[in-house]
C-alpha positions as CSV (number, residue, x, y, z in Angstrom):
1,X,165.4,139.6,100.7
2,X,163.1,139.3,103.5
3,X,159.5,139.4,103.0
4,X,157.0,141.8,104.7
5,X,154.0,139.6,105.2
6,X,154.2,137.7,108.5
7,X,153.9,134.5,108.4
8,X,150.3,132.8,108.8
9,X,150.8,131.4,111.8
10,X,151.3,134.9,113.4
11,X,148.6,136.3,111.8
12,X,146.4,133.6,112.9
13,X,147.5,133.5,116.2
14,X,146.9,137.7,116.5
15,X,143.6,137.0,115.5
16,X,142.8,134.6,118.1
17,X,144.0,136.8,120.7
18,X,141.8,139.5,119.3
19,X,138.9,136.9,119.5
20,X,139.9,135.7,123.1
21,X,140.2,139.8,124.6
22,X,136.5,140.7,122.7
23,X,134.4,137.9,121.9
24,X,132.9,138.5,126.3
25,X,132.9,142.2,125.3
26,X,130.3,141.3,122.0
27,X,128.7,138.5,124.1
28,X,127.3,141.9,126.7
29,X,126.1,144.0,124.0
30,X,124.5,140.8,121.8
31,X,122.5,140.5,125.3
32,X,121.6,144.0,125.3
33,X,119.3,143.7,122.7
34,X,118.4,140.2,123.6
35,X,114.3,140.2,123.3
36,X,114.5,137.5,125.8
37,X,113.5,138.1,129.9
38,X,116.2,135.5,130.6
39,X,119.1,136.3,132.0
40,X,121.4,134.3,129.5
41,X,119.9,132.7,126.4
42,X,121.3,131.7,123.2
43,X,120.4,132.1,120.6
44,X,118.7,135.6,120.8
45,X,115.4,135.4,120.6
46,X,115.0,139.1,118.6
47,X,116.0,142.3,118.6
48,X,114.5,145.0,121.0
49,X,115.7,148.4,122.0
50,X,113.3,148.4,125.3
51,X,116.5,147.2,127.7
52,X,117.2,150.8,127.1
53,X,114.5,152.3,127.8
54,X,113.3,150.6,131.2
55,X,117.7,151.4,132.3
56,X,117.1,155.1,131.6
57,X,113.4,155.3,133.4
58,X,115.3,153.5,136.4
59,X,116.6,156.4,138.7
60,X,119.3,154.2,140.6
61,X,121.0,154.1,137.2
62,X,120.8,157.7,136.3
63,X,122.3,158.6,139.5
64,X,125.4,156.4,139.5
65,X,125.6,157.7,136.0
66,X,125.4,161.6,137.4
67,X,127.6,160.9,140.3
68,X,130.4,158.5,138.2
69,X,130.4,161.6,135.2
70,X,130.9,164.4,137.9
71,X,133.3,162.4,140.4
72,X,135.3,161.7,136.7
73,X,135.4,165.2,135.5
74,X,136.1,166.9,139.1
75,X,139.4,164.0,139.2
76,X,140.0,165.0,135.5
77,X,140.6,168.6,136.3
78,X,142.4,167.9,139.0
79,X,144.9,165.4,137.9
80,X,145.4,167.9,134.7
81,X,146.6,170.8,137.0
82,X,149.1,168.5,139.4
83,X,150.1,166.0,136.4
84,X,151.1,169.5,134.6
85,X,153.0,171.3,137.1
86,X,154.6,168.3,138.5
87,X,155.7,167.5,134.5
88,X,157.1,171.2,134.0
89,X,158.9,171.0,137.6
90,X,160.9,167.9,137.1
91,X,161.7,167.8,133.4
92,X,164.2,170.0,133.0
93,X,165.8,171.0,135.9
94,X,168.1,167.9,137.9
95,X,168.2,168.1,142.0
96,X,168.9,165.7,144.4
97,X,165.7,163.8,144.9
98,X,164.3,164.2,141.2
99,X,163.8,160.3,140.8
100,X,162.7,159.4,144.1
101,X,159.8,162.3,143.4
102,X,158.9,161.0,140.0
103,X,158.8,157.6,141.7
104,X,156.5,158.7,144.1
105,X,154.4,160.1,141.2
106,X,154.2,157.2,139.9
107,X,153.5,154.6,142.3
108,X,149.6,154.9,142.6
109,X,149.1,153.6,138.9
110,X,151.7,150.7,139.8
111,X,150.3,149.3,143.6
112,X,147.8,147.4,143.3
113,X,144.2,148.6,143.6
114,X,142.9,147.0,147.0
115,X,146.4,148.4,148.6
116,X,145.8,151.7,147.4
117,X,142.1,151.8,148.7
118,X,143.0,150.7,152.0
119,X,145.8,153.1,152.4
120,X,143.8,155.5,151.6
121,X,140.7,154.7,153.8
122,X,143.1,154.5,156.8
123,X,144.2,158.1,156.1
124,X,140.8,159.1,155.6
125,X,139.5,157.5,159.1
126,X,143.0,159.4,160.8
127,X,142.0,162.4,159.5
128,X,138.4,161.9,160.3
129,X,137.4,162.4,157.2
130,X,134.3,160.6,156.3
131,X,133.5,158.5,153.2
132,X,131.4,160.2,150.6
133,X,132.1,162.1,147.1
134,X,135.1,163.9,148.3
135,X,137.1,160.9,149.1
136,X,136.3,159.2,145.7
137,X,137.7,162.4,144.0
138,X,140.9,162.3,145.6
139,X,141.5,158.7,145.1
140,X,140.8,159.3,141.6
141,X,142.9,162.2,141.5
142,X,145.6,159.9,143.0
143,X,146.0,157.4,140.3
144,X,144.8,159.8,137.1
145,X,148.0,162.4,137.7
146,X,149.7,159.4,137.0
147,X,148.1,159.5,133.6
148,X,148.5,163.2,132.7
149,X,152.2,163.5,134.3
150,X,153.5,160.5,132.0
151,X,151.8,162.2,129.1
152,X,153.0,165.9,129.7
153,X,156.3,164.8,130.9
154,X,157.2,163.0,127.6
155,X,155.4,165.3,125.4
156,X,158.1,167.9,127.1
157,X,161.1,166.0,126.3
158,X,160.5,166.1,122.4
159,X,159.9,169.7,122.8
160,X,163.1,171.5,121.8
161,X,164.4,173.4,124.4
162,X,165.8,176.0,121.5
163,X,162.1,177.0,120.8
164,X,161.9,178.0,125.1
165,X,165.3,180.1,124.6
166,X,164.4,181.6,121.8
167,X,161.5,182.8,123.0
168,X,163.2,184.1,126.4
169,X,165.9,186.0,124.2
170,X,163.2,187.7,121.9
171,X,162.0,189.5,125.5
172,X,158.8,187.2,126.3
173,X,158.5,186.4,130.4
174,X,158.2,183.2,131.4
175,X,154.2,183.1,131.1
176,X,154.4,184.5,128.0
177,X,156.7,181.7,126.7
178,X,154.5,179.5,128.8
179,X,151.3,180.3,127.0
180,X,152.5,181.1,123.5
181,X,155.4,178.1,123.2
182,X,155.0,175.7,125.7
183,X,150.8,175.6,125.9
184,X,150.4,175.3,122.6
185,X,153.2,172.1,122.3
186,X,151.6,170.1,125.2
187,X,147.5,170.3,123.5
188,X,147.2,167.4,122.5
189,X,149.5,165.8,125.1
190,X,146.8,167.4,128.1
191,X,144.0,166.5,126.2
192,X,145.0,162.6,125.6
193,X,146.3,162.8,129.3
194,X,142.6,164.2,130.5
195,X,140.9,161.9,128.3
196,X,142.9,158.5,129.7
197,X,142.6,160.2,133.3
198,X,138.5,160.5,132.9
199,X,138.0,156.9,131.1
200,X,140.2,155.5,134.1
201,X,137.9,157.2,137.1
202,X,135.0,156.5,135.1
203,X,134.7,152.8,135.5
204,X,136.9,152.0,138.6
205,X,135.8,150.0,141.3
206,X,138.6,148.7,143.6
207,X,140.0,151.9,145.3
208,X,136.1,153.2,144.6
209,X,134.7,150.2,147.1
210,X,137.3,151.9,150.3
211,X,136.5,155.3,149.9
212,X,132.7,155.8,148.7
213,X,131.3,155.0,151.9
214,X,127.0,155.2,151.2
215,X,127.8,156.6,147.6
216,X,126.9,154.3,144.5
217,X,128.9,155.4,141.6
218,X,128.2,153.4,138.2
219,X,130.8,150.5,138.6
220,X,129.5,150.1,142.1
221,X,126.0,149.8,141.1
222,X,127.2,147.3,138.5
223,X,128.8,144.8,141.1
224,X,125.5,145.1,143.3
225,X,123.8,143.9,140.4
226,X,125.3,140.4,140.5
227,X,122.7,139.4,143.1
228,X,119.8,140.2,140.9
229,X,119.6,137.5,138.2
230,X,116.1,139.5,136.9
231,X,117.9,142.7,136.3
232,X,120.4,141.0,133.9
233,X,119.4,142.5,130.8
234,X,119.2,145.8,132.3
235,X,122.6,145.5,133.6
236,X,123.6,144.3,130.3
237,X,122.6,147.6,128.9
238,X,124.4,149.9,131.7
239,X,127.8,147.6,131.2
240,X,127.8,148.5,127.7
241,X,127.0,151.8,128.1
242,X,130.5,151.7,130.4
243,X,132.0,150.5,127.7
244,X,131.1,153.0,124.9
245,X,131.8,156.0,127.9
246,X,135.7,154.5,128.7
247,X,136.5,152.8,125.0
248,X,135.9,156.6,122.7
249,X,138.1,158.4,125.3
250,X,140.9,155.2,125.4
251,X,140.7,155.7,121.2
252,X,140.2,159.2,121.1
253,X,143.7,159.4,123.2
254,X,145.2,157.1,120.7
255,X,144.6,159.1,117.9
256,X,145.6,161.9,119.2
257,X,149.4,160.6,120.4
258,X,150.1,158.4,118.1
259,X,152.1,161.3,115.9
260,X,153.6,162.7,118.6
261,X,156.6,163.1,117.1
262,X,155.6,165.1,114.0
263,X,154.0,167.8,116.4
264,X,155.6,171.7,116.3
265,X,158.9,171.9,118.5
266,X,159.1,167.9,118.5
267,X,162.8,167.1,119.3
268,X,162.2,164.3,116.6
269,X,164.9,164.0,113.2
């Protein structure tokens, strides 16, 4: 008979992972409410709460903050309506060309940032499109349909398809099973795929840097703060606030697909 406890080795070394991923993550907000002008010194030498208030008087930071929460909502929405109807187009039905279109779907999230920003940028420049809000939204968009496709799509294939028929042989149309059967399945599938999707444009940078021309969203402003040693512990206070803004979203998705499987119409024994 096997036991359940792992052995103490694995738990030890889980643990030090845990320490290795977080301990820089404490480190920032330890200095947050460092009393100390300094940029870095340990110990702290108090607490103090006025790092926040001298980052929220500042208005460079509330408009990266206003700019970063609208370009993250506007790519949201938008990578909810393709990311959907891209998921109900290609789960059912098979055509030649199915997996080369969900490959293409896919591929943003998988290149690598800086190749996706300079793709982009070059079709922006061809287009003579200039740099600004709009082009930050779409390269979101690009990467966050990713995210809400790959959550529709597999919230779709534990839906019974018996629950669809059944519904188009009691006389519904197709947005009537749509709204009253299908909608109603995918909830908490769209809203863990808009929450990943709004955490993910919220703090990226790379594909950010091609296409924001003169605008400073939040991350932006961050890396332009590395050449100010005497804003430190103000920057200190905005990276944790990017924390706390991307990390409740990343858990709140969690929570919400982690019993998948038990939802209604779930294809699941």
């Amino acid at each position: 008979m096997h036991s359940e406890q792992a052995p103490w080795c694995l738990k030890a070394a889980a643990w030090g992972g845990l320490v290795f991923l977080h301990f820089p993550i404490l480190i920032i907000f330890l200095y947050a409410f460092n009393n100390e002008d300094a940029a870095f010194s340990f110990p702290p030498k108090g607490f103090t709460l006025k790092w926040f208030a001298i980052a929220f008087e500042r208005d460079d930071v509330l408009e990266a903050i206003k700019l970063s929460l609208q370009i993250a909502c506007i790519a949201t929405v938008i990578a909810m309506v393709l990311g959907t109807l891209a998921s109900l187009a290609l789960y059912r039905r098979d055509f030649f060309g199915k997996n080369s279109i969900s490959l293409m779907l896919i591929l943003p999230i998988a290149l690598p940032g800086i190749i996706t920003g300079i793709a982009l940028l070059s079709a922006f420049k061809t287009l003579g499109i200039e740099p600004g809000m709009l082009t930050i939204v779409i390269g979101h968009a690009t990467f966050c349909v990713v995210i809400v496709y790959n959550n529709v799509i597999a919230r779709l294939r534990r839906t019974s398809s018996s629950l669809i028929e059944a519904s188009m042989d009691l006389g519904a149309d197709g947005w009537q099973t749509f709204r009253y059967i299908i909608l109603p399945n995918l909830g908490s599938a769209l809203l863990a795929g808009g929450m990943l999707a709004f955490a993910l444009s919220f703090d990226e940078i790379i594909v950010t840097t091609f296409t924001a021309g003169h605008e400073r969203t939040l991350p932006i402003w961050l890396l332009n703060q590395l050449t100010r040693p005497r804003d430190v512990p103000v920057t200190n206070v905005v990276a944790m606030l990017v924390m706390i803004v991307t990390m409740l979203p990343i858990l709140g998705a969690y929570y919400l697909t982690k019993s998948g499987d038990s939802v209604a119409g779930s294809g699941g024994k």
